[in-house]
N, C-alpha and C positions, 0 to 999 in steps of 0.2 A: 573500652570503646562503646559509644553510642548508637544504638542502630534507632535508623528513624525507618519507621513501620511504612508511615505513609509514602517515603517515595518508592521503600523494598514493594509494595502493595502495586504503584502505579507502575513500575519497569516491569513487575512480574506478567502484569495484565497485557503490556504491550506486547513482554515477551510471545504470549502466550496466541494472542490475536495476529501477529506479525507470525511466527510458524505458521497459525492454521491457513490463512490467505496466501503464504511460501508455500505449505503443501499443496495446495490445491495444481497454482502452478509448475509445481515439481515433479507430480503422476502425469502430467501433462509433458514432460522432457520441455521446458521454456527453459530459454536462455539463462533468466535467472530465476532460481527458485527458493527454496526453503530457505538456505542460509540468507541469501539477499536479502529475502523481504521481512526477515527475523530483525539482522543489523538494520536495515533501511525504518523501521519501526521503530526501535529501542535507541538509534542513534534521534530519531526525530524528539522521544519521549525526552533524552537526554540533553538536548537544547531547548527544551523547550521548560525543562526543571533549571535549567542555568537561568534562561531568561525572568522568571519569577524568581528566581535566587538575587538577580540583577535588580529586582524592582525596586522602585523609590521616589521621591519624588523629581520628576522632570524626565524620570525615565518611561519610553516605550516599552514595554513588554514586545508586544504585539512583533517589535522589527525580526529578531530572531525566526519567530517561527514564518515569515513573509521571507525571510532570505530560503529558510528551511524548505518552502517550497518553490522557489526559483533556483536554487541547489538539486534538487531533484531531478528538475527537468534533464541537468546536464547528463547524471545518470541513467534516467533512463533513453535518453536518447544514444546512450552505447548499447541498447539493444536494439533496437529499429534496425532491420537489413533488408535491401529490398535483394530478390532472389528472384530472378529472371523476370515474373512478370507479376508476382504479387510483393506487398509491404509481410513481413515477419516480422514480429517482436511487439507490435504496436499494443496489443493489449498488454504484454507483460509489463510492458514500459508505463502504462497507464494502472497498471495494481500496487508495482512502485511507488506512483505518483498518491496513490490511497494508502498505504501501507506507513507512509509520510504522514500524513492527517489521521490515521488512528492511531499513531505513535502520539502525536500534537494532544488529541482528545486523553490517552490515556494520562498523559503529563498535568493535565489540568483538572484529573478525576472525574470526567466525562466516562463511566466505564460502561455505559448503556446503551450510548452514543457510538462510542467503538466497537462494540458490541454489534449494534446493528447494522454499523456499516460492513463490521465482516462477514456479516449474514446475508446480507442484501448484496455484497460483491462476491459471495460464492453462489448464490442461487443464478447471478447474472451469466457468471463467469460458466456454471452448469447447465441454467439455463435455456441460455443464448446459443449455445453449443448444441443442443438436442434443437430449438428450432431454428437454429441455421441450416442446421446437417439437413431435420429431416419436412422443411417447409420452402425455403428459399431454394435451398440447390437441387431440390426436386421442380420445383418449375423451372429452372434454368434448363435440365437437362430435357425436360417435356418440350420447350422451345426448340430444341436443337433440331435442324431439319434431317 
């Protein structure tokens, strides 16, 4: 049996970026977490190695991984609830949607690219969370009469 290094190298990468972006939302109890965004990563990585597996002449690469994220969307639009009077899921649904594109990037040895996007969407995701909690819904509740 053959083992080719370079795609073991890119699924392991995905694997590995697609957990840590799963965890984040997982300490968080999100709809979907770890595993989701592990398969939603590594399945993305995995079309997107078929797609250059497909390549050739007259061939698009490129349509796979454009279906790959219009596929997405359907998923995560199964976590989107709205719950009396706010929207839930909206971001998990949206890490999804990213976890999809550093699947893409690692498939294509972008591993820097993915890289930084997990970095730049945990800091967001941590972030965002410290100054919503402790900026916006402090003057919200200061407004309250």
């Amino acid at each position: 049996m053959i083992i080719n290094y370079d795609i073991l190298i890119r699924l392991l990468v995905s694997l590995g970026l697609g957990a840590f972006l799963g965890f984040e939302r997982e300490i968080r109890k999100c709809p979907a977490g770890l595993r989701t965004h592990t398969l939603v990563c590594i399945g993305a990585t995995v079309f997107a190695l078929a797609s250059v597996a497909f390549s050739g002449p007259g061939v698009d690469i490129s349509r796979i991984a454009g279906q790959v994220v219009v596929g997405i969307g359907f998923i995560g639009a199964g976590v989107i609830f709205k719950e009396k009077d706010k929207i839930v899921g909206l971001t998990t649904a949206s890490t999804l949607w990213i976890a999809a594109g550093i699947g893409i990037m690692s498939a294509i040895g972008e591993f820097f690219v993915g890289l930084l996007v997990t970095v730049i969407s945990i800091f967001v995701l941590s972030g965002g969370l410290w100054i919503e909690k402790y900026t916006l819904h402090k003057k919200k509740s200061r407004l309250k009469p």
